[in-house]
C-alpha positions, 0 to 999 in steps of 0.5 A: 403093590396091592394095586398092581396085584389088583389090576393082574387080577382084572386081566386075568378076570376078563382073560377067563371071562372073554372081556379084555381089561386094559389098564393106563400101566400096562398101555405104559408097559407095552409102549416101552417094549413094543414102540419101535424105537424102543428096538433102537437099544439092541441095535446100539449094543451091536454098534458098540461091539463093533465100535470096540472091536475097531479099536481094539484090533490097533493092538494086534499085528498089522500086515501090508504088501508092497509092490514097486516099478520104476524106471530111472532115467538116471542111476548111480554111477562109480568112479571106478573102471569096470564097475557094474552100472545099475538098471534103471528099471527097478523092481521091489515086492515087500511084506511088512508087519507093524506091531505097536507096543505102547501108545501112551493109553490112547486105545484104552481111552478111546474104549472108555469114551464109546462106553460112556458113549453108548450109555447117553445114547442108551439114555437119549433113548430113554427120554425119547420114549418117555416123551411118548408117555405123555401121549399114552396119557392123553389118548387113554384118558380121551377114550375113558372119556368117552367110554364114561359119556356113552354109559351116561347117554345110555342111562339117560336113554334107560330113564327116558324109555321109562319116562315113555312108557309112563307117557303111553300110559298117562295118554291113555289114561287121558292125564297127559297130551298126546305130544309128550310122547312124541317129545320124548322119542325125539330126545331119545333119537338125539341120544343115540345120535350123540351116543353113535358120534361119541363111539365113533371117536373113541374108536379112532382113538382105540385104532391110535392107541393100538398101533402105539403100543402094538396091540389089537384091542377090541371095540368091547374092551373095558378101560380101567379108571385109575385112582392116581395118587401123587406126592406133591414135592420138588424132587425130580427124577427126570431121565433127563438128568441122567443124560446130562450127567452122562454128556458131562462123562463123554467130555471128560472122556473126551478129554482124557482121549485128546491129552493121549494124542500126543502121547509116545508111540512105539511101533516095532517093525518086520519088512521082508521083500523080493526085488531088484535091486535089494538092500546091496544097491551094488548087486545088480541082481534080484535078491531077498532081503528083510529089516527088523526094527522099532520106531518111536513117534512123539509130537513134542509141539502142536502150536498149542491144539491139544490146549485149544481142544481141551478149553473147547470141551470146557466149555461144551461142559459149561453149556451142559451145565447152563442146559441142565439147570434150565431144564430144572428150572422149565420143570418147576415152572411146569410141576407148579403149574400142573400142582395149581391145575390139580388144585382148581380141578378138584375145587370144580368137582367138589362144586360139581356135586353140589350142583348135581345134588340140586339138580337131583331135587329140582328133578325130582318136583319136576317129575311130579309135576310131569306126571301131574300134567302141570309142566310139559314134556320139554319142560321135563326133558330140559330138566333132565338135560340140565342135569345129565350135563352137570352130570358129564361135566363132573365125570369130565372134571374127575378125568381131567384131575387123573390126567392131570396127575398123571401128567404130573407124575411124568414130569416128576419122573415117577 
């Protein structure tokens, strides 16, 4: 909590003072709301209100209009002297209303099954967008890197311009040879080259950054080292789980929703009509008529489909199971990896500043032998280089050990 409280006073520091701050948290708030795919969530709500709304209007009336013409070539025909002889030309208009009064629970089972539905989709959209977070990581750190290795070159740039004017002064003074100076503006020419390069790179790697999490971020925005601290233990919190956990609840509802099939229907029914002949085959004549009722549907043998459908999603379930605990199994094969990485890295920073420490000393007698005139300009440089890069290989190692945390916590699910 006092770290947050911290990095809010920061950006609220840089607001005021025109320097914009840029944390590795909020590059992970942005992404999580500004990442296109993660509107992908309204539009899945508006797909289940739809979806509910289908379902739900099987339960209110449904209306239908009929119209017929045939044309017979036979009618029927009584056995009796001077009865009337049908038309053969028939004509027939009705209006039916179906209104169904009991299903068995189909329709609310199939409203649970798109609920559960929508909150795996909901969930497979989480762990698509937490897959992002891994990338966020790579590129912030790639141009912490960078903002890191500019400022060394520029202090190794700082104290070559003080070593030239000790030069200058040194040749003047007849101490030192005339080439030391020249040496000297060479590795600083070098520097700058380096450094230009270096600024290049972490400005495609701001320009990636920006686009990820949709936000204009200046070439003068000062990225913020984060001290992350982990708990080194087996307990997973991947949303991963809860997706499996989900799949397992659609299958259920699945199944619930096929055992319903084959359920009783009942429809009650209103048919009104205009035709010729009407419901009196016997009255040649168009005539009104209407027919009220109730019908009863019920699958009493399937040859066995509802059982071969439900031993299908038993088996859907144990694929899920068998999904879940290779996931588990992945990521504690990746979280030990990742612990042993962590552990070598900090090894290699603790040997880095013993070596800088040396390099500091061995510096140090090659300075006064410099001004003293008994080794050389490269000489000296090469010292100095020699230093500089033990110098970026530890900030490089302290990185690496934050990325390598960071990733860590990811893959825990933190």
């Amino acid at each position: 909590m006092k770290q947050q409280y911290f990095y809010v006073f920061l950006f609220m520091y840089g607001i005021s003072f025109g320097q914009q701050i840029l944390t590795l948290d909020e590059c992970q708030r942005l992404i999580s709301i500004n990442y296109p795919l993660a509107k992908k969530s309204q539009t899945l709500l508006l797909q289940h209100e739809l979806e509910k709304e289908i379902i739900s209007d099987k339960k209110l009336p449904q209306f239908s209009l009929d119209g017929q013409f045939t044309y017979q070539s036979e009618v029927i025909n009584l056995p009796i002297p001077g009865s009337i002889s049908l038309n053969k030309d028939q004509y027939k208009a009705t209006l039916s209303m179906n209104q169904l009064i009991f299903n068995g629970g189909l329709i609310d089972a199939n409203k649970k099954l798109i609920t559960t539905q929508l909150k795996m989709k909901k969930k497979q959209l989480e762990v698509d967008m937490y897959q992002l977070k891994k990338q966020v990581n790579q590129i912030y750190f790639s141009i912490l890197l960078a903002q890191e290795a500019a400022l060394l070159i520029k202090t190794k740039n700082k104290l070559l311009n003080s070593k030239l004017k000790e030069v200058i002064s040194g040749i003047k003074n007849g101490v030192l040879v005339g080439a030391s100076g020249k040496i000297l503006k060479v590795e600083l020419l070098k520097n700058n080259q380096d450094l230009q390069g270096i600024l290049n790179n972490k400005q495609k790697l701001i320009a990636t950054l920006s686009k990820l999490i949709n936000l204009s971020i200046k070439s003068t925005t000062e990225f913020i080292y984060p001290e992350i601290q982990i708990t080194l233990n087996n307990k997973i919190a991947r949303p991963e789980l809860d997706l499996f956990q989900f799949k397992n609840e659609e299958i259920e509802k699945n199944m619930q929703v096929v055992s319903k099939k084959n359920a009783p229907t009942i429809i009650s029914f209103v048919n009104g009509g205009f035709g010729n002949p009407g419901l009196n085959m016997l009255d040649n004549s168009f005539q009104t008529f209407y027919m009220v009722g109730a019908k009863l549907k019920w699958t009493i043998f399937d040859w066995n489909s509802t059982k071969k459908q439900q031993k299908l999603l038993a088996l859907n379930k144990e694929i899920i199971k068998n999904n879940r605990e290779v996931f588990l199994l992945n990521t504690e094969i990746t979280l030990h990896q990742q612990e042993k990485e962590i552990e070598k890295i900090k090894a290699f920073v603790v040997t880095d500043k013993e070596i800088i420490n040396l390099r500091n000393e061995v510096l140090a007698s090659a300075d006064s032998q410099f001004k003293n005139g008994t080794i050389t300009a490269s000489e000296y440089i090469a010292k100095l280089t020699d230093l500089f890069v033990d110098k970026n290989t530890l900030i490089t190692h302290q990185i690496q050990l934050q990325l390598a945390k960071a990733n860590y916590k990811i893959t825990k699910g933190q």
